[in-house]
Biopython code that builds the backbone (N, CA, C, O; Angstrom):
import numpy as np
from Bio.PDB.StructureBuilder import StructureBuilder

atoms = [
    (1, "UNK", "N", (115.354, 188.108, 226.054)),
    (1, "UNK", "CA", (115.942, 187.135, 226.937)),
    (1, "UNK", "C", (115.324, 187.266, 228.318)),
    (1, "UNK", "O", (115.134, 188.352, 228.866)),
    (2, "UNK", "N", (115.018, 186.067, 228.849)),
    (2, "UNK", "CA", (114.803, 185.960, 230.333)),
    (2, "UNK", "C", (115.712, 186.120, 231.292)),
    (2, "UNK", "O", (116.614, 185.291, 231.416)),
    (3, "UNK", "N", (115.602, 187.327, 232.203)),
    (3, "UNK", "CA", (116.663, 187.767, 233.066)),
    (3, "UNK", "C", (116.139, 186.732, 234.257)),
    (3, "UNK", "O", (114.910, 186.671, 234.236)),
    (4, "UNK", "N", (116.696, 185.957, 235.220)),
    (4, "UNK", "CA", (116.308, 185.070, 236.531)),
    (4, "UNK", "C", (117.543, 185.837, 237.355)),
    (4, "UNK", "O", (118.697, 185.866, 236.928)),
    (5, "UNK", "N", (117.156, 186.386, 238.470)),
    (5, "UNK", "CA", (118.069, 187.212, 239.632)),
    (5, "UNK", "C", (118.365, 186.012, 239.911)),
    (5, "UNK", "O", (117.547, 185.092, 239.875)),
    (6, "UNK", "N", (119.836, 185.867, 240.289)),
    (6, "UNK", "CA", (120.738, 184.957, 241.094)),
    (6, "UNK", "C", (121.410, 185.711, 242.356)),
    (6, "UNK", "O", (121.059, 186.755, 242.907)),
    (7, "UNK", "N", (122.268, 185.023, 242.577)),
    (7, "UNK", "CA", (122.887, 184.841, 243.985)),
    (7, "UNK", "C", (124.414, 184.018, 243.647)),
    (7, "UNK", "O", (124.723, 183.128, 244.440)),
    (8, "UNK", "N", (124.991, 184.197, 242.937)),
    (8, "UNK", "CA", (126.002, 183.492, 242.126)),
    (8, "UNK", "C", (127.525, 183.653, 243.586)),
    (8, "UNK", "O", (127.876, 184.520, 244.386)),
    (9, "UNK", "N", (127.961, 182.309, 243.226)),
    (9, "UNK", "CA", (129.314, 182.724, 244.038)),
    (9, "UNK", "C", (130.107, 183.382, 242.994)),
    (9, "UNK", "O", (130.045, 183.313, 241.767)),
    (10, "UNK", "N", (130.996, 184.149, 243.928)),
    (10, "UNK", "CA", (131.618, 185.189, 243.004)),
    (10, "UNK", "C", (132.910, 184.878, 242.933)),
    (10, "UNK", "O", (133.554, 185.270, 241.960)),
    (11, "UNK", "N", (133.584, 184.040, 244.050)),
    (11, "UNK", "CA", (134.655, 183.423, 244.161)),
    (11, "UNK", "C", (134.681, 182.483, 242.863)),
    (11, "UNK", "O", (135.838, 182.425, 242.448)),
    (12, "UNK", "N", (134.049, 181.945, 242.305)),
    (12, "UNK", "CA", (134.030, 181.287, 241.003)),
    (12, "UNK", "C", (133.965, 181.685, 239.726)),
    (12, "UNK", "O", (133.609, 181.179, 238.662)),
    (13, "UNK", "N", (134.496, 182.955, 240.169)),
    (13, "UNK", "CA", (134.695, 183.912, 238.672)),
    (13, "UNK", "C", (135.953, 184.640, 238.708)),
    (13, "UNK", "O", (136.270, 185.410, 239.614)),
    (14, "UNK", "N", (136.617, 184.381, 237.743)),
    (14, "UNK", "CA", (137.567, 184.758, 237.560)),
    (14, "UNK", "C", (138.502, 186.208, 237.937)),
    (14, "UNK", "O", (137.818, 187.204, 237.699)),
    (15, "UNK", "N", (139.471, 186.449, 238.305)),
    (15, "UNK", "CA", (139.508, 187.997, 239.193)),
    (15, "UNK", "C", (139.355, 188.840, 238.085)),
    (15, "UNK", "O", (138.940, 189.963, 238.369)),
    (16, "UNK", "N", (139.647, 188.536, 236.507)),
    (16, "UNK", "CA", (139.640, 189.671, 235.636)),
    (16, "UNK", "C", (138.108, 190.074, 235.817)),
    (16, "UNK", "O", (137.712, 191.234, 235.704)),
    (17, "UNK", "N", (137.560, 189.340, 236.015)),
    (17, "UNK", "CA", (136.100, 189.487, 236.085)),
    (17, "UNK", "C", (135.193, 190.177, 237.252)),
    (17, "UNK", "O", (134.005, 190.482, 237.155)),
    (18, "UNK", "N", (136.021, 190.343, 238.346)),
    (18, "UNK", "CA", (135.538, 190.735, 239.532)),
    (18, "UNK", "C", (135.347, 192.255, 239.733)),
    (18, "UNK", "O", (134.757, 192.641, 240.742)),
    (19, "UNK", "N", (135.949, 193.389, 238.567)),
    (19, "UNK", "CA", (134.884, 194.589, 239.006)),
    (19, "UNK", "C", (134.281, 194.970, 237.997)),
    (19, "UNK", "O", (134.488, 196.124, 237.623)),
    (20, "UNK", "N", (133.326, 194.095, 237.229)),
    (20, "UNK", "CA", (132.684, 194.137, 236.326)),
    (20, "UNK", "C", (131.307, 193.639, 237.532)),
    (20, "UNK", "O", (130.152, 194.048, 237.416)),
    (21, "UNK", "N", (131.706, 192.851, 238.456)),
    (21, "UNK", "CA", (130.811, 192.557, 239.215)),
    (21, "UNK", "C", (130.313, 192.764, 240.666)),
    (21, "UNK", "O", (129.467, 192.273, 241.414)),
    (22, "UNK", "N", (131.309, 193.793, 240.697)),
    (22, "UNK", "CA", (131.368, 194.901, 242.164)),
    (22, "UNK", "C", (129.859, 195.308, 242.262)),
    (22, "UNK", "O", (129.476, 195.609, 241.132)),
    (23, "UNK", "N", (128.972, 195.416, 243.082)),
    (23, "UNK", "CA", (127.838, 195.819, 243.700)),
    (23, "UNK", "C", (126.792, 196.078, 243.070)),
    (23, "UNK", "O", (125.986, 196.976, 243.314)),
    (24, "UNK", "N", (126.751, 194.877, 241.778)),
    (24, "UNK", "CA", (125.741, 194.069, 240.593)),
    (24, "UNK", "C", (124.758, 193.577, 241.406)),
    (24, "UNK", "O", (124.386, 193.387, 242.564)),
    (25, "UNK", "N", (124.526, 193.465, 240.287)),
    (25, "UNK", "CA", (122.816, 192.823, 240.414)),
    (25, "UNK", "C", (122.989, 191.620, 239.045)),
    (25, "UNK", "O", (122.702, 191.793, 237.860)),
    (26, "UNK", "N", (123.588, 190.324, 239.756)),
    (26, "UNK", "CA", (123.240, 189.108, 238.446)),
    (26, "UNK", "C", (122.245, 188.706, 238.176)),
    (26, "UNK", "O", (121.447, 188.371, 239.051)),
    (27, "UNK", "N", (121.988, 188.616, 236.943)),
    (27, "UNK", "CA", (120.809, 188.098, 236.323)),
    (27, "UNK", "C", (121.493, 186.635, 235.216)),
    (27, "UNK", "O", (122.325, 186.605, 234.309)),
    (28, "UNK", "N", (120.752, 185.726, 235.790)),
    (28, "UNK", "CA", (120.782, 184.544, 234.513)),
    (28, "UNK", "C", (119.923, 184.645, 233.677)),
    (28, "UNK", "O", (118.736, 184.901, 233.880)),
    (29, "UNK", "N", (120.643, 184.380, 232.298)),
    (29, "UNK", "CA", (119.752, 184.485, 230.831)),
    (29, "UNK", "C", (120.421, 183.918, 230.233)),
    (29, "UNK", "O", (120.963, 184.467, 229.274)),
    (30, "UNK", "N", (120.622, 182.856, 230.474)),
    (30, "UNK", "CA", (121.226, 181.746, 229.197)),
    (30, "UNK", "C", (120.349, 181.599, 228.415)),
    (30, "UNK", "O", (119.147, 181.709, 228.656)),
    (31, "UNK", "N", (121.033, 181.236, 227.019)),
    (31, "UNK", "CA", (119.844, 180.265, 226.074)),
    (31, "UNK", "C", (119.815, 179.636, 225.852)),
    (31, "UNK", "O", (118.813, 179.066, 225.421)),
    (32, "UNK", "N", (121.013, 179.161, 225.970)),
    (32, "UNK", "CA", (121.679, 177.946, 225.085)),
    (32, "UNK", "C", (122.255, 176.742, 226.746)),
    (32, "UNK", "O", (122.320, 177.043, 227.938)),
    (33, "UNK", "N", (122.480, 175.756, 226.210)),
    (33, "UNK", "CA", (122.583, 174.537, 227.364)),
    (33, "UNK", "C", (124.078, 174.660, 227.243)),
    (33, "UNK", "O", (124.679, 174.384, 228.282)),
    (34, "UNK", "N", (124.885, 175.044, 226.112)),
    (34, "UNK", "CA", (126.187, 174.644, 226.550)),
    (34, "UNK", "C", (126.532, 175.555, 227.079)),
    (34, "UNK", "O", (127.105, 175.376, 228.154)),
    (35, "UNK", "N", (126.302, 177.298, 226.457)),
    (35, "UNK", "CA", (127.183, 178.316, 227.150)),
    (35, "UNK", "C", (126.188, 179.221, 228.224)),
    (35, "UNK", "O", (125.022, 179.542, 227.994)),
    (36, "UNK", "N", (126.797, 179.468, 229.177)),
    (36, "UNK", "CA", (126.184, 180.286, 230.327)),
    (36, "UNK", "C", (126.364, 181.588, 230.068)),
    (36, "UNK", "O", (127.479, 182.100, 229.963)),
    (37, "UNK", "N", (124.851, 182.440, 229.902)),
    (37, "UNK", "CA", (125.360, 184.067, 229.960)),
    (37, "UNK", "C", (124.944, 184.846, 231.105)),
    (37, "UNK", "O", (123.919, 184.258, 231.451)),
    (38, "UNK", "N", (125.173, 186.143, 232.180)),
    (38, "UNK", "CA", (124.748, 186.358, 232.653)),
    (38, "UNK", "C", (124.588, 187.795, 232.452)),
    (38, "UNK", "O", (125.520, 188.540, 232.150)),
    (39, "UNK", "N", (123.672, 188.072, 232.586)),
    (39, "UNK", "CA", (123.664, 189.970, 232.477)),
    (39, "UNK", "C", (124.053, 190.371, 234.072)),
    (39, "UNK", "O", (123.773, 189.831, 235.143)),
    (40, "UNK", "N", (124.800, 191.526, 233.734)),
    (40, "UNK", "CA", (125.897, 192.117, 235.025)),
    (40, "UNK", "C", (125.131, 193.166, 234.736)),
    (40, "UNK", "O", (124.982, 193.509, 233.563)),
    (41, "UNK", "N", (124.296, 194.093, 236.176)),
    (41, "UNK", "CA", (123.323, 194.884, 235.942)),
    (41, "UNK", "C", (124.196, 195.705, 237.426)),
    (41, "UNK", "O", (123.992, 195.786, 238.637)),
    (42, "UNK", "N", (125.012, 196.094, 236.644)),
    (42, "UNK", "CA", (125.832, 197.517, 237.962)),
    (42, "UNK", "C", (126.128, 198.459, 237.247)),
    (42, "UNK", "O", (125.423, 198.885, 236.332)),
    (43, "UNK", "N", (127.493, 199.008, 237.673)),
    (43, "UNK", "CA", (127.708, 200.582, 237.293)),
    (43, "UNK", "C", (127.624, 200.567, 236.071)),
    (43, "UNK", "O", (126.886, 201.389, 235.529)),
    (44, "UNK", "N", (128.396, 199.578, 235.256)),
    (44, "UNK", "CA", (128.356, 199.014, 234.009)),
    (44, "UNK", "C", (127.233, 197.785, 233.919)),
    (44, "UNK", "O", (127.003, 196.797, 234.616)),
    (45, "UNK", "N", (126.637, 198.361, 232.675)),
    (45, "UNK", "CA", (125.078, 196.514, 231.891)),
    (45, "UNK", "C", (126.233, 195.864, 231.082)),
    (45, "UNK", "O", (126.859, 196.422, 230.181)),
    (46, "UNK", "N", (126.441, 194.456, 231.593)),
    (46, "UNK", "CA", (127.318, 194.319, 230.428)),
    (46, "UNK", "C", (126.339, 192.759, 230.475)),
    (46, "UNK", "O", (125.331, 192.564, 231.155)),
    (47, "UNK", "N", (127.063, 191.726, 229.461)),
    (47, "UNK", "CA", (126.560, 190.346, 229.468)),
    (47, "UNK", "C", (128.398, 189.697, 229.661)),
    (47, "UNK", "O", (129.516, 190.038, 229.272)),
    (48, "UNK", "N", (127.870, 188.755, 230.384)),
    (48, "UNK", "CA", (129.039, 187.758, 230.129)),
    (48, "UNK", "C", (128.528, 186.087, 229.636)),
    (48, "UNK", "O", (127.471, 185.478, 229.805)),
    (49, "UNK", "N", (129.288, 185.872, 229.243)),
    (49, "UNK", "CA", (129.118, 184.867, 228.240)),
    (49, "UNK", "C", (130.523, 184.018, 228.985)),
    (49, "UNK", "O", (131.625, 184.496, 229.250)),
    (50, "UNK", "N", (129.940, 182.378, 229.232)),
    (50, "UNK", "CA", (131.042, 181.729, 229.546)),
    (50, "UNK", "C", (130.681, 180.095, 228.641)),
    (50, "UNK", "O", (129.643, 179.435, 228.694)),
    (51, "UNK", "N", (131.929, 179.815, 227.869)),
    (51, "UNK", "CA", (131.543, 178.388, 227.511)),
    (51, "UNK", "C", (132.916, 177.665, 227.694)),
    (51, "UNK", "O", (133.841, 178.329, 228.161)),
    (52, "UNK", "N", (133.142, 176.220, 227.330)),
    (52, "UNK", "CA", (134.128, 176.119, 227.016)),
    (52, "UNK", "C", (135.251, 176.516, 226.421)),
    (52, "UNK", "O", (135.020, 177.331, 225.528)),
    (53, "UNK", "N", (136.838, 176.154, 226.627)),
    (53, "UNK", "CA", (137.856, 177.692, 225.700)),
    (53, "UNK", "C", (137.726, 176.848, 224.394)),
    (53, "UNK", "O", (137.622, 175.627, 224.270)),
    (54, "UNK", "N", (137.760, 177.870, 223.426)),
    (54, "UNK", "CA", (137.670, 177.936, 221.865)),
    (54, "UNK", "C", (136.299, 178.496, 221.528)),
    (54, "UNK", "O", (136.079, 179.337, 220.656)),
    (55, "UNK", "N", (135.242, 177.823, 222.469)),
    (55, "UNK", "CA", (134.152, 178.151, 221.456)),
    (55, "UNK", "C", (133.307, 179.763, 221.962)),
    (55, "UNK", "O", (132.154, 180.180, 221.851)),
    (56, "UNK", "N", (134.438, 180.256, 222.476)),
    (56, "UNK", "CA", (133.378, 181.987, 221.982)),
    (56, "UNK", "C", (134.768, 182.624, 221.267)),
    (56, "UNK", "O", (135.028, 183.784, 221.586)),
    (57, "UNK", "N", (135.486, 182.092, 220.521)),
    (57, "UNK", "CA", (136.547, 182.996, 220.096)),
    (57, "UNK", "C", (136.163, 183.648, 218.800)),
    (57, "UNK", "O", (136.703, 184.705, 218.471)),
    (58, "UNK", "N", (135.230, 183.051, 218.024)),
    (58, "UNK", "CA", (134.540, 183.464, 217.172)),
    (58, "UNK", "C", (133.790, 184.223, 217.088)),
    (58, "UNK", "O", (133.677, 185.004, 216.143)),
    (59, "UNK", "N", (132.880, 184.153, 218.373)),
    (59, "UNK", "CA", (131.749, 185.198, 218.482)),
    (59, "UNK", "C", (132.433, 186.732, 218.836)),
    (59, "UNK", "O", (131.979, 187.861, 218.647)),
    (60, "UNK", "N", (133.722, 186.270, 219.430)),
    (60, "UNK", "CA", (134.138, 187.677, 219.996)),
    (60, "UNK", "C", (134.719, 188.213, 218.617)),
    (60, "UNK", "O", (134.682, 189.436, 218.476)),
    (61, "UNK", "N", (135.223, 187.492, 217.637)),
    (61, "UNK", "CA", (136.082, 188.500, 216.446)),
    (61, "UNK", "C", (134.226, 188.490, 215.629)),
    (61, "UNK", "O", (133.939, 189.653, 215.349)),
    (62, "UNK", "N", (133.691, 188.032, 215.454)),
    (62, "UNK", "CA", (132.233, 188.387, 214.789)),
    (62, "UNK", "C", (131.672, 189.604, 215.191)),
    (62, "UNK", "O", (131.321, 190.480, 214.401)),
    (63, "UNK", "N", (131.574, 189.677, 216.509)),
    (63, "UNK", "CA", (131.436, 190.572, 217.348)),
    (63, "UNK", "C", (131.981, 192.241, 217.224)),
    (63, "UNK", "O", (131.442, 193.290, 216.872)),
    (64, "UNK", "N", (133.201, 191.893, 217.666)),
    (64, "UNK", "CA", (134.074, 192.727, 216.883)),
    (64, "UNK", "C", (133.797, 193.229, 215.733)),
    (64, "UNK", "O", (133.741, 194.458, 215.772)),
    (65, "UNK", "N", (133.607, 192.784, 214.752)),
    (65, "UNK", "CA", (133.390, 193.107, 212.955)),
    (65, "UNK", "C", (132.161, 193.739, 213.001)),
    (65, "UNK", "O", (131.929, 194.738, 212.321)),
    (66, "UNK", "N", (131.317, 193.211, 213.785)),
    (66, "UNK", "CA", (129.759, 194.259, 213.478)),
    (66, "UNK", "C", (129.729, 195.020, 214.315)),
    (66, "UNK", "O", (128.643, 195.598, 214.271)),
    (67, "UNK", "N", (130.482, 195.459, 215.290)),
    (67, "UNK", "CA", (130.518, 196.473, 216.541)),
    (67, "UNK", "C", (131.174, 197.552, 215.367)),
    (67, "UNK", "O", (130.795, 198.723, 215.329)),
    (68, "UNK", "N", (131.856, 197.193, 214.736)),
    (68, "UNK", "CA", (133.116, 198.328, 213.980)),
    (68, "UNK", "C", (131.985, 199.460, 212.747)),
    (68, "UNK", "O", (132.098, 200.571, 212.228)),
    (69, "UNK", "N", (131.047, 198.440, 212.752)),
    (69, "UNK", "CA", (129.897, 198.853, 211.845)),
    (69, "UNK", "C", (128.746, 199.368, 212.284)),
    (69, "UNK", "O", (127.909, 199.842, 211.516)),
    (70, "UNK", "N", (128.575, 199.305, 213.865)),
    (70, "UNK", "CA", (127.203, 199.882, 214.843)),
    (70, "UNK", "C", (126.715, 198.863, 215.015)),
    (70, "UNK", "O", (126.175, 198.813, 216.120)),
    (71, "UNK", "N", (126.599, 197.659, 214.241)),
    (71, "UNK", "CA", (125.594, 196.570, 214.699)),
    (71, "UNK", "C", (126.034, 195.613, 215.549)),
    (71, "UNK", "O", (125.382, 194.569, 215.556)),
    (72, "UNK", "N", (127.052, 195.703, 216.330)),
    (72, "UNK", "CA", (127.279, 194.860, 217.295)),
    (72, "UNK", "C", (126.984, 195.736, 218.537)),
    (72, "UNK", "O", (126.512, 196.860, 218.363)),
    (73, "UNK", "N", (127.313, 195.143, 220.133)),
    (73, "UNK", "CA", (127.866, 195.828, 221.588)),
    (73, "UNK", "C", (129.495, 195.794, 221.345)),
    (73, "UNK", "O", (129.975, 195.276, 220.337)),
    (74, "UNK", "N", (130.142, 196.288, 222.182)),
    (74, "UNK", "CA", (131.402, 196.973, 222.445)),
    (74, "UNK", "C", (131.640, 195.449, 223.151)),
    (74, "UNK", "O", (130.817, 195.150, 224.017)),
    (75, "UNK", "N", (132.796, 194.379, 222.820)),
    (75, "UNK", "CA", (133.581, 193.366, 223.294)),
    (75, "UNK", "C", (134.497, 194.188, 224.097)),
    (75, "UNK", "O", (135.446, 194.871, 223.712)),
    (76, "UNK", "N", (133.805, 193.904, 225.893)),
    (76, "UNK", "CA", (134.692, 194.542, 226.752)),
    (76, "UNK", "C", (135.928, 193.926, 227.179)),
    (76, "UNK", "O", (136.946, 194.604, 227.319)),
    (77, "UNK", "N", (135.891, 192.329, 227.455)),
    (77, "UNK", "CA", (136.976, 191.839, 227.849)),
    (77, "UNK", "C", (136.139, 190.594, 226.843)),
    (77, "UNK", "O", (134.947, 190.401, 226.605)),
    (78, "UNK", "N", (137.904, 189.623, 226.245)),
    (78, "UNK", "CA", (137.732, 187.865, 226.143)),
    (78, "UNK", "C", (139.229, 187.481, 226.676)),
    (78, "UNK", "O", (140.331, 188.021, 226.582)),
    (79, "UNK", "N", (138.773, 186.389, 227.228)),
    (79, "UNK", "CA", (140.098, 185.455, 227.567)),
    (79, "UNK", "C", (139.729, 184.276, 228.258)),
    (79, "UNK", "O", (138.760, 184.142, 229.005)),
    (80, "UNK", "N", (140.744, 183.271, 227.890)),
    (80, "UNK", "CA", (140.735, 182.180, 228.054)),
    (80, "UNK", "C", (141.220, 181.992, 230.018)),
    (80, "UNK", "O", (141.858, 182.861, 230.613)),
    (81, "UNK", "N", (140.881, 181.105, 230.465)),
    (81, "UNK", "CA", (141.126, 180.704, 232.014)),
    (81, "UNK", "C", (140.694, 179.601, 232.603)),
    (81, "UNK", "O", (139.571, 179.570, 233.107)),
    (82, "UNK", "N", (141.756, 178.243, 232.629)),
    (82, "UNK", "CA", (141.802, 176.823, 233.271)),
    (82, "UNK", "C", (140.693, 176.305, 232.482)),
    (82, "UNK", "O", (139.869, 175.511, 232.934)),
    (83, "UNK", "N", (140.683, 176.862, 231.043)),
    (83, "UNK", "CA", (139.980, 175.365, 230.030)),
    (83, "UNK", "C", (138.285, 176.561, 230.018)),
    (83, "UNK", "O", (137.268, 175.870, 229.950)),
    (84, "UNK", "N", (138.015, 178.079, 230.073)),
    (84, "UNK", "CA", (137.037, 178.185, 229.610)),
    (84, "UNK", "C", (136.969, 179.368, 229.245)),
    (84, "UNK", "O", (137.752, 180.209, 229.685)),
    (85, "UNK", "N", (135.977, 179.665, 228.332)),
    (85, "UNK", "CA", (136.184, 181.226, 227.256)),
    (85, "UNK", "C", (135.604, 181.808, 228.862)),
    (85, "UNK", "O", (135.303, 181.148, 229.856)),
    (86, "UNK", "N", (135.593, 183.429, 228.621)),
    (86, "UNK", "CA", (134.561, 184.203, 228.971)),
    (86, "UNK", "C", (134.906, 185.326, 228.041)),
    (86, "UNK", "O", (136.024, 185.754, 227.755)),
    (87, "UNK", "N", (133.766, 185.707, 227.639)),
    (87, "UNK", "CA", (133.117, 187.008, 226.870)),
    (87, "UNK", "C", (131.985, 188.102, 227.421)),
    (87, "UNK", "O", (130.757, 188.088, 227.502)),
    (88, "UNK", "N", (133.098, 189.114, 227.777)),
    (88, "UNK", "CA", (132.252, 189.837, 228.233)),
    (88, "UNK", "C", (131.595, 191.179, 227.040)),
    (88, "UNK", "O", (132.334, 191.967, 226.450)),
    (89, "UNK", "N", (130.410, 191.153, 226.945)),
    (89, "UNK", "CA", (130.238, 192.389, 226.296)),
    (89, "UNK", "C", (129.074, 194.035, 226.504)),
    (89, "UNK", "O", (128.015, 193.928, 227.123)),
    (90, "UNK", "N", (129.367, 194.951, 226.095)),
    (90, "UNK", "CA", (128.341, 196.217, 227.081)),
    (90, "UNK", "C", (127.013, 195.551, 226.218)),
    (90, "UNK", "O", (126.823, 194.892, 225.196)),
    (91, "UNK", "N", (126.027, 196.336, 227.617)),
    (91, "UNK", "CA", (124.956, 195.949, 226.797)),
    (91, "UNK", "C", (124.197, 197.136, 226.386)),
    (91, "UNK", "O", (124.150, 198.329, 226.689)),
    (92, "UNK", "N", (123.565, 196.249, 225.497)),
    (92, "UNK", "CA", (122.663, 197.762, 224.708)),
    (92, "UNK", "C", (121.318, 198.366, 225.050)),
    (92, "UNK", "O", (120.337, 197.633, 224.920)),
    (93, "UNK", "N", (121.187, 199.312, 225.372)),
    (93, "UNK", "CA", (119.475, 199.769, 225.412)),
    (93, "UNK", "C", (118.317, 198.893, 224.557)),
    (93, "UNK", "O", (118.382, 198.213, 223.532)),
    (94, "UNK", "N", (117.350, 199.202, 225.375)),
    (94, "UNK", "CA", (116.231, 198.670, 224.291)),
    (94, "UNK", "C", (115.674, 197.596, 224.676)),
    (94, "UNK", "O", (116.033, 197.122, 225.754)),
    (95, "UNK", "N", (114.711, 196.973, 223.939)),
    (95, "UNK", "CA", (114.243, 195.298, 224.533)),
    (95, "UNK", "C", (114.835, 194.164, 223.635)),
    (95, "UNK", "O", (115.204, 194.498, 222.510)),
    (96, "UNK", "N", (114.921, 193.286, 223.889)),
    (96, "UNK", "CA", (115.813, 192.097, 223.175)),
    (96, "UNK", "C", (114.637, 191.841, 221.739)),
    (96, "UNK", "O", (113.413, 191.875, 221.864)),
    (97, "UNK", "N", (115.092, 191.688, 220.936)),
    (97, "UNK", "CA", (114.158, 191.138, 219.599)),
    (97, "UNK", "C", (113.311, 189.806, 219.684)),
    (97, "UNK", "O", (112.406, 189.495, 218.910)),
    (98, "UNK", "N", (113.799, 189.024, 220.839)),
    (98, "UNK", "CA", (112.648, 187.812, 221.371)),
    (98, "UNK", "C", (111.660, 188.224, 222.474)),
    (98, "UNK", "O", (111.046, 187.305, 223.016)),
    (99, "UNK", "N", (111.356, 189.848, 222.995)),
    (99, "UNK", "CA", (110.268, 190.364, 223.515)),
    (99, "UNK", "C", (109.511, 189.815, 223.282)),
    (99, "UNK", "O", (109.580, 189.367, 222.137)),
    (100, "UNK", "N", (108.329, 189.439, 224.045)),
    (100, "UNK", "CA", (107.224, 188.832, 223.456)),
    (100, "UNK", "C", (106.162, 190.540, 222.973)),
    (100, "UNK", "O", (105.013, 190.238, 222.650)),
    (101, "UNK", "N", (106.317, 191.390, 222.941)),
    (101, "UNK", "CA", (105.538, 192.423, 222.063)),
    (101, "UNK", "C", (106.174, 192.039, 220.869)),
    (101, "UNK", "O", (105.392, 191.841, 219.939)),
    (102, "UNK", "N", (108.011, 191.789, 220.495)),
    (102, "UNK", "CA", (107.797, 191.586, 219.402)),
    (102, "UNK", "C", (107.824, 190.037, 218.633)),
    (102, "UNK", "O", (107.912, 189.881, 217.415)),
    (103, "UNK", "N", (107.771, 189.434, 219.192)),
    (103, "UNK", "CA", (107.245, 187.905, 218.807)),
    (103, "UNK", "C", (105.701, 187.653, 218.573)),
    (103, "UNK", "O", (105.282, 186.520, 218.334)),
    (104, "UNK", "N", (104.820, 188.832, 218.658)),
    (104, "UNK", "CA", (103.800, 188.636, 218.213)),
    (104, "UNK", "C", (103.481, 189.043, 217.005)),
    (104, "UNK", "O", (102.414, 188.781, 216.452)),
    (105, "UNK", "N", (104.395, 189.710, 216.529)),
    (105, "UNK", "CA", (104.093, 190.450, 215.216)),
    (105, "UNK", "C", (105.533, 189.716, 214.688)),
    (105, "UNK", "O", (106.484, 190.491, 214.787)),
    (106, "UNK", "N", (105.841, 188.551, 214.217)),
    (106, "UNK", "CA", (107.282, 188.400, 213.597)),
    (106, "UNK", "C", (107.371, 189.236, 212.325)),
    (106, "UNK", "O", (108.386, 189.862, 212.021)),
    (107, "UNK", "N", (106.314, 189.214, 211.637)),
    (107, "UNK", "CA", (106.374, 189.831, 210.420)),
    (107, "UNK", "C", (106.583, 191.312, 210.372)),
    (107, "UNK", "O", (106.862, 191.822, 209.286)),
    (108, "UNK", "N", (106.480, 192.007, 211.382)),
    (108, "UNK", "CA", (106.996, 192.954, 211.844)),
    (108, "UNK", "C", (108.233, 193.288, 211.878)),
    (108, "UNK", "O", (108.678, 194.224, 211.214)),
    (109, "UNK", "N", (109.018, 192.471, 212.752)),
    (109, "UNK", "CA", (110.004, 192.528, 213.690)),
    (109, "UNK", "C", (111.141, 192.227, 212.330)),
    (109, "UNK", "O", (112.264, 192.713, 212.194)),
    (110, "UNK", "N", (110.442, 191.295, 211.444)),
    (110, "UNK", "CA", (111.638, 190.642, 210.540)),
    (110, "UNK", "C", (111.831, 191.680, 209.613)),
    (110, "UNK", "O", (112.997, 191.943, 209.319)),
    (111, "UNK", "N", (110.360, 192.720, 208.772)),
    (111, "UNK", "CA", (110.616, 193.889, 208.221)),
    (111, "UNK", "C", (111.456, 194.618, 208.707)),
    (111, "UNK", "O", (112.363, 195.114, 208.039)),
    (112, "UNK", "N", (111.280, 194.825, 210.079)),
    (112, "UNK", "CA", (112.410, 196.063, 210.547)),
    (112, "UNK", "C", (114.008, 195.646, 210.706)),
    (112, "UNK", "O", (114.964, 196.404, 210.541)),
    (113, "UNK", "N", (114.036, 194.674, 210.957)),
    (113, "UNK", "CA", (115.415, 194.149, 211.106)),
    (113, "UNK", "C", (116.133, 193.894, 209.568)),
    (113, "UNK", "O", (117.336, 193.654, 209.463)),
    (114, "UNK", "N", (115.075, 193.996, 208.223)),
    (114, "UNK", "CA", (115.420, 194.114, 207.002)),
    (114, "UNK", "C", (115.817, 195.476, 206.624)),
    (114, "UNK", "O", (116.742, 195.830, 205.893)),
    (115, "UNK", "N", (115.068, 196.076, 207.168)),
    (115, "UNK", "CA", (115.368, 197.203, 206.987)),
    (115, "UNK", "C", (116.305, 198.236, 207.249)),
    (115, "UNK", "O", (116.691, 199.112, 206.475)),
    (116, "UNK", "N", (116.615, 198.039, 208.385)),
    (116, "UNK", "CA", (117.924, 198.763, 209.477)),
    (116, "UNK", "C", (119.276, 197.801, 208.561)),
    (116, "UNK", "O", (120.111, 198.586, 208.111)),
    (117, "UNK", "N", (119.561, 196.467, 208.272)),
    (117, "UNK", "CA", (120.506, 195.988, 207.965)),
    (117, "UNK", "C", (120.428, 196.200, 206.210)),
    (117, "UNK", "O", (121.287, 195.552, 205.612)),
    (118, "UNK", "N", (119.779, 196.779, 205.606)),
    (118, "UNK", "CA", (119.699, 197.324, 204.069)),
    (118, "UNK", "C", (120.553, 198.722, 204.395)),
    (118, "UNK", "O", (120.777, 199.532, 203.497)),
]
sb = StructureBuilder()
sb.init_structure("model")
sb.init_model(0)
sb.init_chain("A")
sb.init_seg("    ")
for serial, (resi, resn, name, xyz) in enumerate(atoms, 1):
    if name == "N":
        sb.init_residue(resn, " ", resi, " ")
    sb.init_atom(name, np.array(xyz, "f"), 0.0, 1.0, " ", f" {name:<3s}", serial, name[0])
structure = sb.get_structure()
């Protein structure tokens, strides 16, 4: 994922959300056009994830289910607030699987990811 440093108002985030974002460093990395994610790069790496309410309620119990198994991050906070999800979750070491080292080798990248989930 592409991290872009922001400058985000912070007043526009919710207070559950506000010491997750105490003396951060935001980064935008959305991917997607409907939901906004941002990586929270402070005491805690976490991602937050904001879309409309309903549609991350899924990702967070999905989430949940493969965290219980190692293959998820740890779902730090979800809740709904004036009509929109936020999902916050820790983030994990490592480089994202759309790296471009490993997007050059997909056939690579797709073996190993067969492999770890066998």
């Amino acid at each position: 994922m592409r991290k872009t440093l922001i400058q985000p108002d912070f007043g526009m985030y919710p207070s559950a959300i506000q010491p997750y974002l105490h003396k951060a460093r935001i980064y935008d990395s959305s991917c997607s056009e409907a939901a906004k994610t941002v990586f929270i790069d402070g005491e805690l790496k976490a991602y937050l994830k904001m879309d409309t309410q309903g549609k991350l309620l899924r990702e967070k119990e999905m989430t949940c289910f493969f965290h219980s198994f190692g293959l998820a991050p740890k779902v730090l906070e979800y809740f709904c607030h004036e009509g929109r999800d936020y999902l916050i979750t820790a983030a994990l070491g490592g480089e994202d699987g759309i790296a471009a080292q490993y997007l050059q080798s997909p056939q690579k990248l797709a073996a190993c990811m067969g492999e770890f989930l066998q």
